[in-house]
C-alpha positions in Angstrom: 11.4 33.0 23.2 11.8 29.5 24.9 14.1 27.3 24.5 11.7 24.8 23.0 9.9 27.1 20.5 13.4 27.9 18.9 14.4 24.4 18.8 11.4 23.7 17.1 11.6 26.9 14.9 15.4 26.1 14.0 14.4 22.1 13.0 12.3 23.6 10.9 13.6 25.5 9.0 16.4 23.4 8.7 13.9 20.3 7.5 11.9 22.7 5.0 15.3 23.9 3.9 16.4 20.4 2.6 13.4 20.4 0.5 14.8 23.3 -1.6 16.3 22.1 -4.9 18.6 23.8 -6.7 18.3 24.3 -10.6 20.7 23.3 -12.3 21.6 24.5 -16.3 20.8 22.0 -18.8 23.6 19.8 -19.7 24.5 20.3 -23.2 25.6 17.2 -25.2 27.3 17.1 -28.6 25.2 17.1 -31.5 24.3 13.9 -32.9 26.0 13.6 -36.9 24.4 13.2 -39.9 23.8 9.6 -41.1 25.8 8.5 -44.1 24.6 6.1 -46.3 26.3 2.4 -46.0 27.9 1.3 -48.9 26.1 -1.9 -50.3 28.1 -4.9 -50.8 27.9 -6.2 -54.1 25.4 -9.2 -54.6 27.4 -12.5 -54.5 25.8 -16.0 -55.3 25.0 -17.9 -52.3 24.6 -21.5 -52.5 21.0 -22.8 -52.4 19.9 -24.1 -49.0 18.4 -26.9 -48.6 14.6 -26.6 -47.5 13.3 -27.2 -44.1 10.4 -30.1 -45.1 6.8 -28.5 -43.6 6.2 -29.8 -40.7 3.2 -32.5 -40.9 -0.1 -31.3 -39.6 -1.0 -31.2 -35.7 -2.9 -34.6 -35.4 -6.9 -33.7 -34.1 -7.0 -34.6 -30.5 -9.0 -37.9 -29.4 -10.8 -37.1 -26.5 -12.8 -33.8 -25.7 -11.6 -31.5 -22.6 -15.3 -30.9 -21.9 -17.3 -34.4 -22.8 -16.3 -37.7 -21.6 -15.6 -40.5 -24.6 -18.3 -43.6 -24.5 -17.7 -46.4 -22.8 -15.6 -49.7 -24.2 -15.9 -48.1 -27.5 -13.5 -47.6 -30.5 -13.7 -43.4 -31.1 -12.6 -40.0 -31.9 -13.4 -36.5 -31.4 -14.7 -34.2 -34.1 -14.7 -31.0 -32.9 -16.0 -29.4 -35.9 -19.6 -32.0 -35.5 -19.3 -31.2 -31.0 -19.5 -35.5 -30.7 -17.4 -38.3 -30.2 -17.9 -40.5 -33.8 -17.4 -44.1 -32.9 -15.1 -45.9 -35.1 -17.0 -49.3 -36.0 -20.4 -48.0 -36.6 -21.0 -45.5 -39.8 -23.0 -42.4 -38.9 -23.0 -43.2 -35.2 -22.1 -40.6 -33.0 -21.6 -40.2 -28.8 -22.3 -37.2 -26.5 -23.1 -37.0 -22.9 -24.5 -40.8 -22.3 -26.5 -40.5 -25.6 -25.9 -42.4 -28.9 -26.9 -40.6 -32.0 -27.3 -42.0 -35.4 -28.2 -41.1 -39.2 -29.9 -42.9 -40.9 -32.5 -41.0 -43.4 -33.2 -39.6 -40.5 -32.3 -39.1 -36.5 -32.7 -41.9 -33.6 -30.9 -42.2 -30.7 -30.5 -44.0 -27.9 -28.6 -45.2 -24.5 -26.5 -47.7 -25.9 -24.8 -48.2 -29.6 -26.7 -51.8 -30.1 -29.8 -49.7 -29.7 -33.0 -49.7 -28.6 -33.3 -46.8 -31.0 -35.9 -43.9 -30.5 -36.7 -41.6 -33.5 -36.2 -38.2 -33.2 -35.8 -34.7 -35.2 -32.9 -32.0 -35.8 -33.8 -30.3 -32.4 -32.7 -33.6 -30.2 -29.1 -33.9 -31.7 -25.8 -31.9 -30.9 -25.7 -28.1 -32.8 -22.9 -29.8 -34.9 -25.0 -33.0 -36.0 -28.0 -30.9 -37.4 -25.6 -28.3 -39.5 -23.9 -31.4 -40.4 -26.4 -34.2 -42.0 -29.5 -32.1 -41.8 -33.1 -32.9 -42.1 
C-alpha cells in the first residue's frame, strides 16, 4: 500500500471513529416525595381597603385616522355614524369634501351654508342611512 492510501485510510478511520458515541446508563435520580397538604392559616380580619375609584371613560377621539376634518369648522368624529358631525349645525354632518344634512330627508352639498342638493339613502355614508334612515 502507499504511503498516501494509508494516510488517507488511517484519517479515516480516525474521523469516522469520533463519530461513535458511547451509551451511557441512565442516570437515576431520587424519587420525588409525596406532597403533603399545607396547613391553612386561620382566617383573620383584614382591614377594608380602600377602593381604587374606576377610571373615567377613554374620551372618543376628535379627528379620524382615515378622513380629514372639514375646514374652519367646529367638529367631532363619530365613529359609530363613519362622519365628522359639525358642532354648530344640528344634523349636519362632513365626509370627504361633502356636507350632509337631515332634514326629513337627505341634501348635501360642498359647503355647510349650502347650496343644498336633495338626495336619497344611497348618497350618504353607510353610517348616516343605518342612523336617520329614510
Amino acid at each position: 500500500m502507499t504511503p498516501i492510501a494509508r494516510i488517507t485510510l488511517l484519517s479515516m478511520v480516525l474521523g469516522l471513529s469520533a463519530c461513535v458515541v458511547q451509551p451511557q446508563p441512565p442516570e437515576r435520580l431520587p424519587p420525588i416525595p409525596p406532597s403533603q397538604p399545607r396547613p391553612t392559616p386561620s382566617p383573620t380580619p383584614t382591614p377594608s381597603k380602600p377602593s381604587i375609584p374606576a377610571k373615567p371613560a377613554k374620551p372618543l377621539p376628535r379627528t379620524s385616522a382615515s378622513f380629514a376634518p372639514p375646514p374652519g369648522g367646529n367638529s367631532h368624529w363619530d365613529a359609530k355614524l363613519g362622519v365628522y358631525v359639525l358642532d354648530d349645525q344640528p344634523n349636519t354632518f362632513y365626509r370627504q369634501r361633502t356636507y350632509y344634512r337631515w332634514n326629513n330627508g337627505w341634501s348635501r352639498s360642498i359647503s355647510p351654508d349650502g347650496p343644498w342638493e336633495e338626495t336619497n339613502i344611497h348618497g350618504v355614508p353607510g353610517g348616516l342611512g343605518r342612523q336617520f334612515g329614510e
